[in-house]
C-alpha positions as CSV (number, residue, x, y, z in Angstrom):
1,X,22.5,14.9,31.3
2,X,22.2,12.0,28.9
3,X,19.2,11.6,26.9
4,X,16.8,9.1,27.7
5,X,17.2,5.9,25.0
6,X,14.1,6.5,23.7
7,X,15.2,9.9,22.5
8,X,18.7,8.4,20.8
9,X,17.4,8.0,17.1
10,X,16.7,4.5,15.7
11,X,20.5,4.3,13.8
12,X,22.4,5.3,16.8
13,X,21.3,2.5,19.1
14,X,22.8,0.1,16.3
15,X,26.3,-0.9,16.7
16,X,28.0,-2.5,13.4
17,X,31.8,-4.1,14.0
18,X,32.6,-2.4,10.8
19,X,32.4,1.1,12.5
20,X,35.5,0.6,14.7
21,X,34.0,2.4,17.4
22,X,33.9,-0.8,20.0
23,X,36.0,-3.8,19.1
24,X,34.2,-6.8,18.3
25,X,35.6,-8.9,21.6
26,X,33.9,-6.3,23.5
27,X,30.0,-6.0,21.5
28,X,30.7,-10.3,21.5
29,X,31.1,-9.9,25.2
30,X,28.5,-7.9,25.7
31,X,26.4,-9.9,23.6
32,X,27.2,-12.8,25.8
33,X,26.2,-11.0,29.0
34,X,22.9,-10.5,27.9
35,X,23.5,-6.5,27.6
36,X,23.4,-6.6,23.3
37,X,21.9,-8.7,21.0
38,X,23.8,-9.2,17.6
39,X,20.9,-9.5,15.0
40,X,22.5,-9.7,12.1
41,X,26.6,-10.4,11.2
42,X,28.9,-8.0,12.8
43,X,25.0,-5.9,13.9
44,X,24.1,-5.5,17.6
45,X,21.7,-3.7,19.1
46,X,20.6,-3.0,22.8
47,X,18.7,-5.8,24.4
48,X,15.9,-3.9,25.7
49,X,15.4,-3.0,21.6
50,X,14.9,-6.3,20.2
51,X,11.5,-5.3,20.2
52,X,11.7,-1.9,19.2
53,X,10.6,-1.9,15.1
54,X,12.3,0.8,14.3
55,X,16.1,-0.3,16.0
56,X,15.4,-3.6,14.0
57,X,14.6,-1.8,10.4
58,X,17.5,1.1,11.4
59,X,20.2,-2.6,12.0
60,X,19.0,-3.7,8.6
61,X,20.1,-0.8,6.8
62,X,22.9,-0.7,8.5
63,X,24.0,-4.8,7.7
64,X,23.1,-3.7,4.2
65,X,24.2,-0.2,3.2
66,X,24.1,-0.4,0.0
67,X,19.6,-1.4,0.2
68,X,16.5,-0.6,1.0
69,X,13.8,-1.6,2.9
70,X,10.9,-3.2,1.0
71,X,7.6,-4.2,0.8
72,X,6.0,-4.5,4.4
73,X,9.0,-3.4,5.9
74,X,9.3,0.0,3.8
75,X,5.6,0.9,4.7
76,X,6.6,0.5,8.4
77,X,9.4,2.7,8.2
78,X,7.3,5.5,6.0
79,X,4.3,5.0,8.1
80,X,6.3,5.4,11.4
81,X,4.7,2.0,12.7
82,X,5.4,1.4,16.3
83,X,4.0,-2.6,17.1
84,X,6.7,-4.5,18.6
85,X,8.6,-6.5,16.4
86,X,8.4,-10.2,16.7
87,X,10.6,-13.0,16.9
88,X,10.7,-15.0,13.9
89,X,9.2,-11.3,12.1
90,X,11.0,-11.1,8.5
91,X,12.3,-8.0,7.2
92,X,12.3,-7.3,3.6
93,X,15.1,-5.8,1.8
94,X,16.0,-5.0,-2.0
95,X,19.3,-4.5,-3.4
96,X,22.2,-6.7,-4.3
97,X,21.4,-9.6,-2.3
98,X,23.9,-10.6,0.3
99,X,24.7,-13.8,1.9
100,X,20.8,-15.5,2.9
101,X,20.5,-14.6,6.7
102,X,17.7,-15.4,8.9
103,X,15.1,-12.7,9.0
104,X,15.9,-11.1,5.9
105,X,13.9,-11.9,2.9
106,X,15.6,-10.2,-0.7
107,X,13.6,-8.6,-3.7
108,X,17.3,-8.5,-6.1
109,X,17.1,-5.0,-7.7
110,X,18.7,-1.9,-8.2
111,X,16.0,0.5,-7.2
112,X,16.3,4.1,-9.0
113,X,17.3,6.3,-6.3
114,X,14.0,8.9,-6.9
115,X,12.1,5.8,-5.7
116,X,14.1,5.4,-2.2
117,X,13.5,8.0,1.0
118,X,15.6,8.1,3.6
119,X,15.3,9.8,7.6
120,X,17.2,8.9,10.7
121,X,19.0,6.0,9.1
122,X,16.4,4.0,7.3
123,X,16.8,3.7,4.2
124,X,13.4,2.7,2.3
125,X,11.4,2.5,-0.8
126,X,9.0,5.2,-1.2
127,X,5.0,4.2,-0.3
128,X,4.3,3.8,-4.0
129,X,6.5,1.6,-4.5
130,X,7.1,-0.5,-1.5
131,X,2.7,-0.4,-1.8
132,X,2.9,-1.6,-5.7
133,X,5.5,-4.3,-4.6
134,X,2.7,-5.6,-2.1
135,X,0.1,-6.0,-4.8
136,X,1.0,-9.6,-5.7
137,X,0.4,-10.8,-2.6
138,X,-2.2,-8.7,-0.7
139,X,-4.4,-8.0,-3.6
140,X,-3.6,-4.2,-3.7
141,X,-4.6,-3.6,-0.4
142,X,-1.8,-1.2,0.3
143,X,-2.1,1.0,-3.1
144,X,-6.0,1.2,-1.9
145,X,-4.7,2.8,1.4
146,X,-2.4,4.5,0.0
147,X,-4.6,6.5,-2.3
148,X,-7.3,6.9,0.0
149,X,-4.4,8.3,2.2
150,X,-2.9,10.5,-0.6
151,X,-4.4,10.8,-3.3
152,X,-1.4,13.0,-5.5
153,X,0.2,9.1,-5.4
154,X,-1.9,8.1,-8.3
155,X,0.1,10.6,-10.1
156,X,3.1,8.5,-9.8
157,X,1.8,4.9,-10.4
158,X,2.1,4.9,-13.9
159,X,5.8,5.2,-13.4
160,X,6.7,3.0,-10.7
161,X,4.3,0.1,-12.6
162,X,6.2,0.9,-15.6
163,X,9.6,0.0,-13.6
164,X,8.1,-2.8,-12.5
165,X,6.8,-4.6,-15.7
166,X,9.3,-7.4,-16.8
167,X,10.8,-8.0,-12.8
168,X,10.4,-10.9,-10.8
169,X,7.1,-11.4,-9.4
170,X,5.2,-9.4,-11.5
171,X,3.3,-12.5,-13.1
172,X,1.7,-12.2,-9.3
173,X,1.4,-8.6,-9.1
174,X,0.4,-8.0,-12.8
175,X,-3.4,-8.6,-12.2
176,X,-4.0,-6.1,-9.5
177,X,-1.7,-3.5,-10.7
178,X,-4.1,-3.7,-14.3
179,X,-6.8,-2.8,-12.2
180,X,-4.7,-0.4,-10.7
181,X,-4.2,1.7,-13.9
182,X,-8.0,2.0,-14.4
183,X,-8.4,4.0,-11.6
184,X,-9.8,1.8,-8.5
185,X,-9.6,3.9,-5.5
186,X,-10.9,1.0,-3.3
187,X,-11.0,-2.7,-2.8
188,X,-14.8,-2.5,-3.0
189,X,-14.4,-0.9,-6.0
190,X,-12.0,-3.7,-7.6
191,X,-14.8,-6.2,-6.6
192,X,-17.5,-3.9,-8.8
193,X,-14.8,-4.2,-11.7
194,X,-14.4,-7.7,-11.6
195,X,-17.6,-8.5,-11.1
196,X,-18.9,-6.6,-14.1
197,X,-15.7,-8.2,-16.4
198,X,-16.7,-12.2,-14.9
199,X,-20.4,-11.1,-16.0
200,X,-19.3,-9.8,-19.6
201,X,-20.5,-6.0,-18.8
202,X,-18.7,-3.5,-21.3
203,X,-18.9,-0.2,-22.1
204,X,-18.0,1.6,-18.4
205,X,-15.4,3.3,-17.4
206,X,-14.2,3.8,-13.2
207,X,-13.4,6.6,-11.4
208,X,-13.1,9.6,-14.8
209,X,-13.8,13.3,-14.1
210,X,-17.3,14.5,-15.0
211,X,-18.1,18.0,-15.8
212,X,-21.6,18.7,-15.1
213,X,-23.8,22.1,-14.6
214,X,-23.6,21.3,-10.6
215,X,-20.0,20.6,-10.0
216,X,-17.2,18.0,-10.9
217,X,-18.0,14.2,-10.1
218,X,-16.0,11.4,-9.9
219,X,-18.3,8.4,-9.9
220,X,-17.2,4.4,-9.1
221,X,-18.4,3.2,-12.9
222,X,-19.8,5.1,-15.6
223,X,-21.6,4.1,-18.7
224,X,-21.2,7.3,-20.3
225,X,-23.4,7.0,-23.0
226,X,-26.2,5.6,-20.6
227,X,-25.3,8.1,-18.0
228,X,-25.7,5.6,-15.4
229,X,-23.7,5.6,-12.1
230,X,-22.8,3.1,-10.0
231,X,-21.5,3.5,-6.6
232,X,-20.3,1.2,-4.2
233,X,-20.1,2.0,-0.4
234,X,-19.2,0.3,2.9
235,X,-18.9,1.9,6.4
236,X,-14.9,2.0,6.0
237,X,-14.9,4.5,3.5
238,X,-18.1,6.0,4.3
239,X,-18.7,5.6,7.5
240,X,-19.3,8.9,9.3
241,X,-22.2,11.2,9.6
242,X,-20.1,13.7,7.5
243,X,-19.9,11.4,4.7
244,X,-23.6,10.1,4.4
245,X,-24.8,13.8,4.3
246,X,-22.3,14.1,1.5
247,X,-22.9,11.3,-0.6
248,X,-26.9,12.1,-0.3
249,X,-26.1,15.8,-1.7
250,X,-23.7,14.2,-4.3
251,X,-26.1,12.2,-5.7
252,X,-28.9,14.6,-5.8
253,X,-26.9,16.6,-7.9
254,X,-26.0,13.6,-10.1
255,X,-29.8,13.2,-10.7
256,X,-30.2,17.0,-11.2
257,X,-27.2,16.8,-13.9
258,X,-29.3,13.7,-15.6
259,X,-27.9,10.9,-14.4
260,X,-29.3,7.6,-13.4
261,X,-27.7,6.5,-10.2
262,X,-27.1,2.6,-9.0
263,X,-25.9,2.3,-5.2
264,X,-24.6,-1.3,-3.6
265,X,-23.1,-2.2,-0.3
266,X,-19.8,-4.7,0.1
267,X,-22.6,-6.8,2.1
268,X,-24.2,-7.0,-1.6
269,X,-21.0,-7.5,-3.7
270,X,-20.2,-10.4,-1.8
271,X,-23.6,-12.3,-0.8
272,X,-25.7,-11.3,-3.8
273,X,-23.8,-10.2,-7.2
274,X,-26.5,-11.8,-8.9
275,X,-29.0,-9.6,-7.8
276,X,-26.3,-6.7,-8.4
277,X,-25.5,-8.0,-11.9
278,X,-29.2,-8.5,-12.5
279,X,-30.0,-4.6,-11.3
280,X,-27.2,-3.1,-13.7
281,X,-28.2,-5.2,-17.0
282,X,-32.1,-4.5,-16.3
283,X,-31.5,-0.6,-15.9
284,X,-29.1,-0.3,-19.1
285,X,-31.6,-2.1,-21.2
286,X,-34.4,0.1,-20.2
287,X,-31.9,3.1,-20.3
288,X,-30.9,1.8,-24.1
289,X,-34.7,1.6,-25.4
290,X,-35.5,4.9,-23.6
């Protein structure tokens, strides 16, 4: 019994002329009838898959053996996204760019090979680094997800930014990947640390191990010699019943430990940072004469 077609993994239901295995007259042929649909030169692929996300990364690859997916593209091949691709939908490739074809958009580099993954015929950067190649243009969105995903990837960024300094479109990416290597875990947290740089507030420090006589903490800002914390939290990292109990015991023990604790809300960040600016300078000068 055959297997169904959604079974067949993504690279087999690509066909390349360069194979041999069907002559081109008869995938141009087929093509013609309506039964394949060549994507890319000498690249067909079932018509009933021209929606299917992973047939169209797995025909990329295959156009272009010698790359890897990138960017957007990588994350959707690491993250297993299933949406439907759409028409006029780019997909991003480094490598030794080829000929300029519709649909394909080229970030030229030879990218080490311990930052490319490979299964089932996609061929893609690693999340780190397709997620740091994204933080030109989407703010650092993806690294944010990424570490609140997996944390062990901050391990690597240091690295991959390193491989990155000097390249094409790191003018872009340069700002968000600075905050990146002072430890933002969120984008609400980026918006504290900006916030506090635009309003001339030294002296902190975001997301260092503390060692106190109740446990390890990890606060949002510290001004260490202060011992104020300042948190920020939103319902999409904190928003479940399991996580409110949690930050209320964390904070207790914070105050138990002997530290003065500042909490704001996204809603805050971004309709009053006045009032949050205001809140932080009034408690380190009364914290400073104390």
């Amino acid at each position: 019994m055959q297997p169904r077609l959604v079974d067949v993994p993504a690279s087999q239901r690509v066909l390349r002329v360069a194979d041999g295995s069907v002559p081109r007259s008869t995938l141009s042929r087929l093509a013609r009838a309506g039964a394949l649909r060549r994507v890319l030169p000498g690249t067909y692929i079932r018509a009933e898959d021209a929606t299917v996300r992973a047939v169209r990364l797995a025909a990329a690859c295959a156009w272009a053996p010698g790359a890897c997916l990138w960017g957007g593209s990588a994350l959707d091949a690491a993250e297993r996204n299933a949406a439907p691709f759409a028409d006029g939908e780019v997909i991003q490739l480094a490598g030794s760019a080829r000929h300029p074809q519709p649909g394909i958009a080229w970030y030229r580099a030879d990218v080490p090979a311990g930052f490319v993954a490979r299964r089932g015929g996609l061929v893609f950067a690693r999340p780190v680094v397709a997620a740091i190649s994204l933080a030109g243009s989407d703010g650092g969105l993806a690294i944010d997800r990424l570490l609140l995903r997996d944390p062990a990837a901050g391990d690597e960024l240091g690295e991959v930014m390193a491989w990155f300094d000097g390249r094409a479109g790191n003018g872009a990416r340069r700002p968000s990947m600075r905050e990146v290597r002072r430890r933002p875990w969120s984008g609400l947290e980026r918006k504290l640390h900006r916030l506090l740089r635009r309003s001339g507030i030294s002296g902190w420090v975001a997301n260092v191990p503390v060692s106190t006589a109740f446990g390890w903490f990890v606060p949002d800002v510290l001004f260490e010699p202060e011992r104020l914390v300042v948190e920020v939290d939103s319902w999409e990292y904190h928003g479940s019943p399991q996580a409110f109990e949690d930050d209320c015991a964390r904070q207790n023990r914070l105050v138990l430990a002997g530290f003065h604790v500042l909490r704001f809300t996204g809603e805050m960040l971004d309709d009053h940072p006045e009032l949050v600016i205001r809140t932080i300078r009034t408690a380190l000068r009364r914290l400073r004469r104390a």
